[in-house]
PALO-154278 format. One record per residue (C-alpha): residue number from 1; residue in one letter; z, y, x. Coordinates in pm, 1 decimal. Layout:
# residues N
 num residuo       up    north     east
 NUM       a        Z        Y        X
...
//
This chain:
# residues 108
 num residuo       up    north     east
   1       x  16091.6  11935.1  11474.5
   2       x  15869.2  12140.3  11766.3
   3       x  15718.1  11947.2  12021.8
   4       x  15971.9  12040.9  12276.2
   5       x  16229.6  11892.5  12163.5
   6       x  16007.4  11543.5  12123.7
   7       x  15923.0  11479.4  12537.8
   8       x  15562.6  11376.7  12547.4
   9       x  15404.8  11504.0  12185.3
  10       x  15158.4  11733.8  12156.4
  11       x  15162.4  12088.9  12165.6
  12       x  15137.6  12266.4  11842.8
  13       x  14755.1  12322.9  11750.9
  14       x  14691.7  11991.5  11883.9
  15       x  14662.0  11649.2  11746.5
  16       x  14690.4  11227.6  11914.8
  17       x  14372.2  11114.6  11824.6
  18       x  14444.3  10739.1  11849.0
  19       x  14178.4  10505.1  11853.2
  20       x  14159.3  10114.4  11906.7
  21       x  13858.5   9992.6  12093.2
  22       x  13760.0   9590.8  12120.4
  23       x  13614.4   9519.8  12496.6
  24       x  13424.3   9215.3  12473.8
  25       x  13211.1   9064.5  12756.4
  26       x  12893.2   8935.5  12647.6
  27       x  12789.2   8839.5  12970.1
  28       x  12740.6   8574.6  13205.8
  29       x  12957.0   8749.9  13482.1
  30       x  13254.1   8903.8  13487.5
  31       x  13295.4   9324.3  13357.3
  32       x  13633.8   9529.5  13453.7
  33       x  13737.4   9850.3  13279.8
  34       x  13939.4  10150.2  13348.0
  35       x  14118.8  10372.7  13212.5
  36       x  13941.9  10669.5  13356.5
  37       x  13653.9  10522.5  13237.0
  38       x  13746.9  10670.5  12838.6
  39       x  13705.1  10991.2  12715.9
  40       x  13616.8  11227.7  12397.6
  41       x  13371.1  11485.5  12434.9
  42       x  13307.2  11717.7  12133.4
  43       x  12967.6  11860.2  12016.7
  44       x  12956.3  12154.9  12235.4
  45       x  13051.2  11930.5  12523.8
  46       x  13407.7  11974.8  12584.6
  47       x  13571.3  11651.4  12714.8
  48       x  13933.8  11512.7  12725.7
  49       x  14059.2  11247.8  12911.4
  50       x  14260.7  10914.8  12793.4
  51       x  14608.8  11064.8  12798.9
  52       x  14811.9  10916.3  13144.4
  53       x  14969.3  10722.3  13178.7
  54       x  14728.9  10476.5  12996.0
  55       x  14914.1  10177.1  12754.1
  56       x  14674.8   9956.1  12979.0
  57       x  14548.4   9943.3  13350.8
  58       x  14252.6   9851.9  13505.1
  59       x  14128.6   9498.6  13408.1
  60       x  13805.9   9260.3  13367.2
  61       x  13707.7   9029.7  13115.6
  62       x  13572.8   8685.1  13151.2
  63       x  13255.9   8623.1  12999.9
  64       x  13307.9   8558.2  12659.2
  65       x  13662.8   8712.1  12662.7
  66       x  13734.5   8980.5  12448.0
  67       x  14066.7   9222.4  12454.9
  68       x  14213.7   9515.1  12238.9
  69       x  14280.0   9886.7  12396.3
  70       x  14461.0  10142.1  12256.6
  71       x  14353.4  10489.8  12373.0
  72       x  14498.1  10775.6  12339.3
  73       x  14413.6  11154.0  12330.8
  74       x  14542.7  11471.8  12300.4
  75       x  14254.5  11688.7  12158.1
  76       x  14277.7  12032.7  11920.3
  77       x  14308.5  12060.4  11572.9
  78       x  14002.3  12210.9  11499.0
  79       x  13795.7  11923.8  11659.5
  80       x  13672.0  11722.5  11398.5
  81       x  13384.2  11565.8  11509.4
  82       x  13401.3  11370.3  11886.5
  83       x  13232.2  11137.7  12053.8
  84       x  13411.7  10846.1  12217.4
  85       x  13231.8  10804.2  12586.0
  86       x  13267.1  10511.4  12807.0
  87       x  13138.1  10601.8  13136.6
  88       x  13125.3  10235.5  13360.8
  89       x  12905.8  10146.4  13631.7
  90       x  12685.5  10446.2  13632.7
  91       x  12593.8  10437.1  13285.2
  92       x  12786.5  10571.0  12940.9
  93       x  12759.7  10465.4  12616.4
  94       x  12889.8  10637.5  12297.5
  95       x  13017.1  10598.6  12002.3
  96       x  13087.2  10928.0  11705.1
  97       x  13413.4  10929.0  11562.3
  98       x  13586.4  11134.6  11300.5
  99       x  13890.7  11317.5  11455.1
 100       x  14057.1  11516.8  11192.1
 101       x  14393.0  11508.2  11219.2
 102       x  14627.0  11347.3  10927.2
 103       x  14750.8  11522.3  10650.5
 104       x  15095.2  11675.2  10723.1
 105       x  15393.1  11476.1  10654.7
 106       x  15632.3  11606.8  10405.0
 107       x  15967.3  11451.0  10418.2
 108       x  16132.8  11474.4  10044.7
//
């Protein structure tokens, strides 16, 4: 089925990267996140956003506390090699990921 007729998927020649991130606060104070805060950025330095709207808002965790995110992204096929930035408080950290995109799905 093409994307257009599925509201919200990808264009062909593009893939959801979907990656699941643990936040937890190691600290002795309290550390928010954002959305806007996550991105990809591939080798050459391309960089996509989380896609919007985000499955979570803006948030902080208690020291100690520790939550689940679900990000999104909407990156081309032919990226398979990404970086994961978090960009917070001045600073980024990041984290390489494999993006290839899954097999195709054959329905029998």
């Amino acid at each position: 089925m093409p994307a257009s007729m599925m509201p919200g998927m990808p264009d062909p020649g593009t893939h959801r990267l979907y990656l699941e991130v643990v936040l937890s606060d190691l600290g002795v104070a309290s550390a928010s996140y954002a959305p806007q805060e996550f991105s990809v950025r591939s080798p050459a330095g391309r960089e996509w956003p989380l896609n919007e709207p985000a499955s979570f808002g803006r948030g902080s965790l208690a020291p100690g506390q520790t939550r689940s995110l679900d990000l999104l992204f909407d990156v081309p096929d032919s990226e398979s090699r990404l970086d994961l930035v978090w960009a917070h408080g001045g600073a980024a950290g990041s984290l390489g990921i494999d993006a290839r995109p899954p097999p195709p799905h054959q329905h029998g």
